[in-house]
Every structure is written in C-alpha cells, then in structure tokens.
C-alpha positions in Angstrom: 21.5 -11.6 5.8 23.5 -10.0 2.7 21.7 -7.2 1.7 21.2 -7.6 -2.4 23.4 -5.9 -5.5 21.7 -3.0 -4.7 22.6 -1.4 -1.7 19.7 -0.5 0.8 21.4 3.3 1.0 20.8 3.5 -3.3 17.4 2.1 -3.2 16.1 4.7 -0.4 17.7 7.5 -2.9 15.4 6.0 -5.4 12.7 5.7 -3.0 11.0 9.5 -2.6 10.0 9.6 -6.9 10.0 5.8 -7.3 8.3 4.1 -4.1 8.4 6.3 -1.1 6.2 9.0 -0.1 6.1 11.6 -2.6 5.7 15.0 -0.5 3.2 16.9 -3.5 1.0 14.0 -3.1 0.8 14.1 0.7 0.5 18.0 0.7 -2.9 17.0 -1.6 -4.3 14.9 0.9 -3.3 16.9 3.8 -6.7 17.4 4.8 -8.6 14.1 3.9 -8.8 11.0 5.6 -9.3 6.9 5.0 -12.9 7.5 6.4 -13.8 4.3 7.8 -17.4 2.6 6.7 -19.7 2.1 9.2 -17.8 0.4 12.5 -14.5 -1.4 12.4 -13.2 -3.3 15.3 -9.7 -1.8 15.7 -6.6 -2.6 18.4 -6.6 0.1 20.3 -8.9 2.7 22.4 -9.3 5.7 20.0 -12.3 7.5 18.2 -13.5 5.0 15.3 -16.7 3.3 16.5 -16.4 -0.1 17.3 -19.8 -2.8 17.4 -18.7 -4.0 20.8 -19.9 -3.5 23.9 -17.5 -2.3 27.1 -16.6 0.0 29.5 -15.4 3.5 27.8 -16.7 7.0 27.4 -20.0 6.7 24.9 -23.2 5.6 27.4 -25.7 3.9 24.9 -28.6 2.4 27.0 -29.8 0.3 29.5 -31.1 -3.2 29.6 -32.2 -5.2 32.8 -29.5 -7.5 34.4 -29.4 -10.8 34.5 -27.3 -13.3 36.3 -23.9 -13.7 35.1 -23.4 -9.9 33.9 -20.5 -7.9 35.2 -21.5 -6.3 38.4 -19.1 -3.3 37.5 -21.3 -2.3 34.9 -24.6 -2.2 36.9 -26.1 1.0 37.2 -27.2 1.7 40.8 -28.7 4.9 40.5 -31.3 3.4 37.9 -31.9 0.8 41.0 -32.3 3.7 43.9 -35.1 5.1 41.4 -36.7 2.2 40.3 -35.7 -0.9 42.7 -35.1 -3.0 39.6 -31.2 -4.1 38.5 -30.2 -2.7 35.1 -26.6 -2.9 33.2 -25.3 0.1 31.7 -24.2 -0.6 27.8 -21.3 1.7 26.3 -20.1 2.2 22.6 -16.2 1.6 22.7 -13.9 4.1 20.4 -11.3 2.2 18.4 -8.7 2.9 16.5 -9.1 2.3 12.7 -6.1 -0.1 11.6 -5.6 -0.7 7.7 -3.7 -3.5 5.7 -2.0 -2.1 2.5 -2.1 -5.2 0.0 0.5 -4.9 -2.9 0.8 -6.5 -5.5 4.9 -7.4 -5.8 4.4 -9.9 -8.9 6.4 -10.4 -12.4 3.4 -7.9 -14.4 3.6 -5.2 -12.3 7.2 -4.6 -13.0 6.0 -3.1 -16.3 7.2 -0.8 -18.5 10.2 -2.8 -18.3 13.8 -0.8 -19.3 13.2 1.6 -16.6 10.7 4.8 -15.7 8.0 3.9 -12.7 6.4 0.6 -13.0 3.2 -0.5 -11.8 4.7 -1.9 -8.7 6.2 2.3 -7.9 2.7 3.4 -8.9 1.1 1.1 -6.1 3.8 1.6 -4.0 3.8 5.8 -4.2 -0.2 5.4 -3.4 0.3 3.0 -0.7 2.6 5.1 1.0 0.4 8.2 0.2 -2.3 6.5 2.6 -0.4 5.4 5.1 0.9 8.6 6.0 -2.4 10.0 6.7 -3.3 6.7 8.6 0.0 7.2 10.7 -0.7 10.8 10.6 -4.4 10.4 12.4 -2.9 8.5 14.9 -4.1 4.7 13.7 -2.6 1.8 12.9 -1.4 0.6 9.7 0.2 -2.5 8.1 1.9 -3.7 4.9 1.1 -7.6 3.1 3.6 -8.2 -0.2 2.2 -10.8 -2.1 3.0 -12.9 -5.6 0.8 -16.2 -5.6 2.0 -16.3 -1.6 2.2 -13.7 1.0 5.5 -12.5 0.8 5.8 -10.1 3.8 3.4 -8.9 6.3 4.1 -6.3 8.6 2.0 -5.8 11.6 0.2 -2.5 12.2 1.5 -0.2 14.6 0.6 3.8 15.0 4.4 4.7 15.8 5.6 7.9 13.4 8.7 5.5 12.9 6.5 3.0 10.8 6.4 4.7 7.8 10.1 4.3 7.3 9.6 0.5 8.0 7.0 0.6 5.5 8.8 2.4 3.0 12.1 0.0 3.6 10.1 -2.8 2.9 8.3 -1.7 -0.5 12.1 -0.6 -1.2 13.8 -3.8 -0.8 10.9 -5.9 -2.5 12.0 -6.1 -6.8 8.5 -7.8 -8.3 8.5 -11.0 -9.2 6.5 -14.4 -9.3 2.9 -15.0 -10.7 -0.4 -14.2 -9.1 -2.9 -15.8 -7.0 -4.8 -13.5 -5.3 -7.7 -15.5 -4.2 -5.1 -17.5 -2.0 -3.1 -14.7 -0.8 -6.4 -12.9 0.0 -7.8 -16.0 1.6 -4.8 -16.2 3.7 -4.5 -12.7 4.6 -8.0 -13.2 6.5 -6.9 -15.6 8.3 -4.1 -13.3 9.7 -6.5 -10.2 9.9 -8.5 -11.2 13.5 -9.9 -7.7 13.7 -11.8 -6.0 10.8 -10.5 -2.9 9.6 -9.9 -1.5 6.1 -8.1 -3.5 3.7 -6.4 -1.5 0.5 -5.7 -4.1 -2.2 -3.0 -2.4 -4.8 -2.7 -4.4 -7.6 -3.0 -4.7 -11.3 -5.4 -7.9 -10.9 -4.1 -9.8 -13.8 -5.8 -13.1 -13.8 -9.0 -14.8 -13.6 -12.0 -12.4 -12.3 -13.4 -15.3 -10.5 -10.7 -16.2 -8.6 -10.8 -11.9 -7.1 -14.3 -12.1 -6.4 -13.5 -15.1 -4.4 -10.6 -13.4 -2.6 -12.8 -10.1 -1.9 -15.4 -12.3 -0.3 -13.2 -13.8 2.2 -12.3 -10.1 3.4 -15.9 -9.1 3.1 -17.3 -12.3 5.3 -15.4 -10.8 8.2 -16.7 -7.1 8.1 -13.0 -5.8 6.6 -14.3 -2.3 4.3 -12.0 -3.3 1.2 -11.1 -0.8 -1.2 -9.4 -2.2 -4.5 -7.4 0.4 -6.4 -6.8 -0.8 -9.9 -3.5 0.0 -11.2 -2.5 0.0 -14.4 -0.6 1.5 -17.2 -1.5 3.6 -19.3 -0.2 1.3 -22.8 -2.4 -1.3 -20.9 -5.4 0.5 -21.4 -4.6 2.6 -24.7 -2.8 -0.1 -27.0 -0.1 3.0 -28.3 2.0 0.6 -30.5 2.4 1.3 -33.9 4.1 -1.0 -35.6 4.9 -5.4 -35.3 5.8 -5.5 -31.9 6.9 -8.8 -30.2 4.6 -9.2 -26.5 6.1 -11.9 -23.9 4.6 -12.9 -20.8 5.9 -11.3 -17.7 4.7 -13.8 -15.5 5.5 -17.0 -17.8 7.4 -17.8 -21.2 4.4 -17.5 -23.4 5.3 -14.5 -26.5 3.3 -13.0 -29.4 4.2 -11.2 -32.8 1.3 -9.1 -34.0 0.3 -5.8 -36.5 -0.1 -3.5 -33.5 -2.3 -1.3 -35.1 -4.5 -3.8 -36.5 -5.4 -4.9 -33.5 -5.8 -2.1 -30.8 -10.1 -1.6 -31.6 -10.2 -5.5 -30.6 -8.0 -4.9 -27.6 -9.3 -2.3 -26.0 -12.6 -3.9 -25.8 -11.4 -6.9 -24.6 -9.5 -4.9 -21.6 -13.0 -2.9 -21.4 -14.7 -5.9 -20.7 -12.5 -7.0 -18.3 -12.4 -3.8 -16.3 -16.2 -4.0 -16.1 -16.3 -7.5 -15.1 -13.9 -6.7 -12.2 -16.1 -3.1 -11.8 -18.9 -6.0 -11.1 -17.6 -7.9 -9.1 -16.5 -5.2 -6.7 -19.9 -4.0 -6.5 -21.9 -7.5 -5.7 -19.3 -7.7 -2.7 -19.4 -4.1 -1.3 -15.9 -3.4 -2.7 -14.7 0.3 -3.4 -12.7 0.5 -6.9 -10.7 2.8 -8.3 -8.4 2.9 -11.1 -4.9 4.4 -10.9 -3.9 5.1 -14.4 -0.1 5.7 -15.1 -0.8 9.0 -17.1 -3.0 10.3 -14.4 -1.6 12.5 -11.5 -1.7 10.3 -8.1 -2.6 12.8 -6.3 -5.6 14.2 -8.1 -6.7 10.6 -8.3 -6.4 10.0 -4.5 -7.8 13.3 -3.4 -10.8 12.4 -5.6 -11.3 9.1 -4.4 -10.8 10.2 -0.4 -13.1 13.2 -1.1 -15.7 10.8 -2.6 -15.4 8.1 0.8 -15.6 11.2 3.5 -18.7 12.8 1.5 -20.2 9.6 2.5 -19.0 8.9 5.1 -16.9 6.2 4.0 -19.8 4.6 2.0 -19.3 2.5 -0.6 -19.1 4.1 -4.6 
C-alpha cells in the first residue's frame, strides 16, 4: 500500500510536539498511574485484582466441595482436620489492559490553517497514558473512530507498542462525521474482557446518543473515563468581528456579529458541557476536560492524582 503525500518519515518528525509522546508531559506523570476501579478482568497473570476465581497466589476462603469441582483445588489438610471435603478459593492477579478511544473525525481537525488541533491534543494525551500503561507492565490498545471504527489495535504490553501506537495516530488525518453511540456500541462488542476504556473526543453531537454509547461500556464492567477535549475558541467565543462559521463535518455555514453573540454562546456550550457532565455521572463515567490553553500535563497529573487518591474511584 502507497504510503500518502506525506511521507511516514515527515509525519513522525511532526509527531513528538504534534501527536507523539511529549517527553515534559511524561516526566509529569512519572510517578502516577491509570489506577484501576475496583476489579478488571485483564489478559494476563499480573497484580490488578481480577473477580474470578482460580488457581494463583492470593488464598481467599474455603467452601465445602461438591461433586463436579476440580479435585486440584481441594484442600486435604482441611479434610485430615475435619474429615469433611472443602475447595480452596483464590483471587487471581491480572493485568489491567486499557483501550484508547480517539476521536479521528472532520471537527477535531480544528483550528484549521495549522497549530495543534483537537485531534494532536487527544492524541498527545493518549500517548501520555499509554506510556505509563506500557510502562507498568500492562496492556494497552488504540480504536480510531469517525461514525465507524476506523482502526483497532489490539493490546499488548511489549515496550515496542508505543511506536505502533504513535505510527498509527501519525498516519490517521481526521475526517468523517461522528457517531459515537455506534462506534462505542461496537467497540464492546470487540472488548470481551473489562478493563479501562479512555474515550478522547470532542463529543460533538447529540448527548443522548453518548449516554447511550457509555452505557454499553458500562453494562460490561469496563471503568470508562471520558476526557473532553476541546478548544479553547470553543469554549471562550474570542471573535471580534463578522466572522463566516462552516461546518467541519457537513456543508452547513453561518455569517454572524461575533461579539453580539458570544453571552448567548457560551451558555449554550455551558449547557451542553453540563448535560454531558450528567450524563457521565448517572453512568459511572469519569470526565475531564482538556482545554487547549491548558498545560496537558498539569491537567493529567491532576486528573491521575485525583483517580489514585481514590483508588481509582469515580469523580
């Protein structure tokens, strides 16, 4: 396959201050973690909890046997004592595996003429957590989407993954429209095992159609984190004069009195934010806001400090 206009060598010179790992960000979260909520179900032995039952290095308890139960796991010193047949139970460690879910649509392409878009922004904090995933020794993965799952990657705790990841957020230019309730549902469907889920994404569209998508990662145990990101002319309205507004996801285009109109706007985009602020609390959702003004790192380090002060409990 032909690789595009833009050779792969170019883009990854691009990559460290545009999509790649930005070394001051990891030196920030050096010594923070993606603390896992409560127990995940990961694909390998390791030291996250898991809810399943097995042979490993955690004894738990006791119960009596009955037919049918693994006669490796029966405990025949409890017998010698008591004459009675008991199963040992164990709590299996498992390695924590997390799905990085961009956002590679048309709006996140903004500013447009250049700069870091939306889609770098999500992109430099994507790669930001996967290197302390990769660096604690679990597994991580990568899902592209537009209004289809572009690109999954499958997790893997290899050292060598995060230039896999990095290539792929490299070669992907945004494009498309959104759907994010079908790509979500979708993405469950390819997710057997929960784990952590990081949705990066500006979440333009309906609020309904999110909450939807968060529930179908939330009915099978995934702890989902949503980090909002946005702009920061999204969320301030800076234009000061008639400025022309198309659509970056259709043809639509407006011609209005900036000024006149930024009070208006930035409650509508208030109200929205809270809606979607809602919505990720009635499903157990972490949310954070990445704002384009705002240092990454601070924001991350925050956020991470926040999850392991409680244990990776929910804000």
């Amino acid at each position: 396959m032909a690789d595009s206009p833009k050779s792969w060598a170019a883009r990854m010179a691009d990559a460290p201050g545009r999509r790649g790992l930005d070394p001051k960000v990891a030196d920030k979260l050096a010594r923070l973690s993606l603390a896992v909520d409560g127990t995940v179900e990961g694909f390998l032995a390791g030291r996250h909890r898991s809810p399943h039952r097995g042979v490993s290095v955690e004894f738990v308890e006791r119960r009596p046997y009955v037919p049918g139960d693994d006669l490796r796991h029966l405990d025949w010193k409890a017998w010698a004592r008591s004459d009675r047949l008991a199963v040992k139970r164990y709590e299996e460690e498992t390695n924590l595996s997390a799905t990085f879910v961009v956002d590679a649509s048309a709006s996140m392409a903004y500013p447009p003429g250049g700069g870091v878009s939306k889609y770098d922004l999500a992109c430099q904090a994507a790669m930001a957590l996967a290197h302390i995933v990769l660096r604690d020794r679990d597994g991580a993965s990568l899902a592209l989407f537009d209004h289809v799952l572009d690109r999954v990657l499958p997790a893997s705790t290899s050292p060598a993954h995060e230039e896999v990841l990095a290539r792929a957020l490299v070669e992907r230019e945004p494009q498309g429209q959104t759907d994010i309730a079908a790509v979500l549902g979708r993405l469950t469907e390819r997710i057997s095992k929960p784990g952590i889920v990081v949705v990066l994404s500006d979440l333009f569209g309906d609020v309904g159609s999110l909450e939807r998508g968060l529930g179908f990662l939330r009915t099978r145990n995934h702890d989902v984190i949503v980090l909002h990101v946005m702009h920061n002319d999204e969320l301030t309205f800076p234009f000061d004069r008639l400025t022309r507004f198309e659509g970056m996801e259709d043809a639509s285009h407006l011609l209005v009195d900036a000024p006149s109109l930024r009070e208006s706007y930035r409650e509508v985009v208030d109200g929205w934010r809270a809606q979607v602020r809602r919505v990720c609390h009635v499903r157990d959702v972490d949310y954070q806001l990445i704002d384009s003004a705002d240092s990454l790192g601070r924001c991350l380090t925050e956020f991470l400090g926040e999850r392991m002060a409680r244990g990776g409990g929910r804000l």
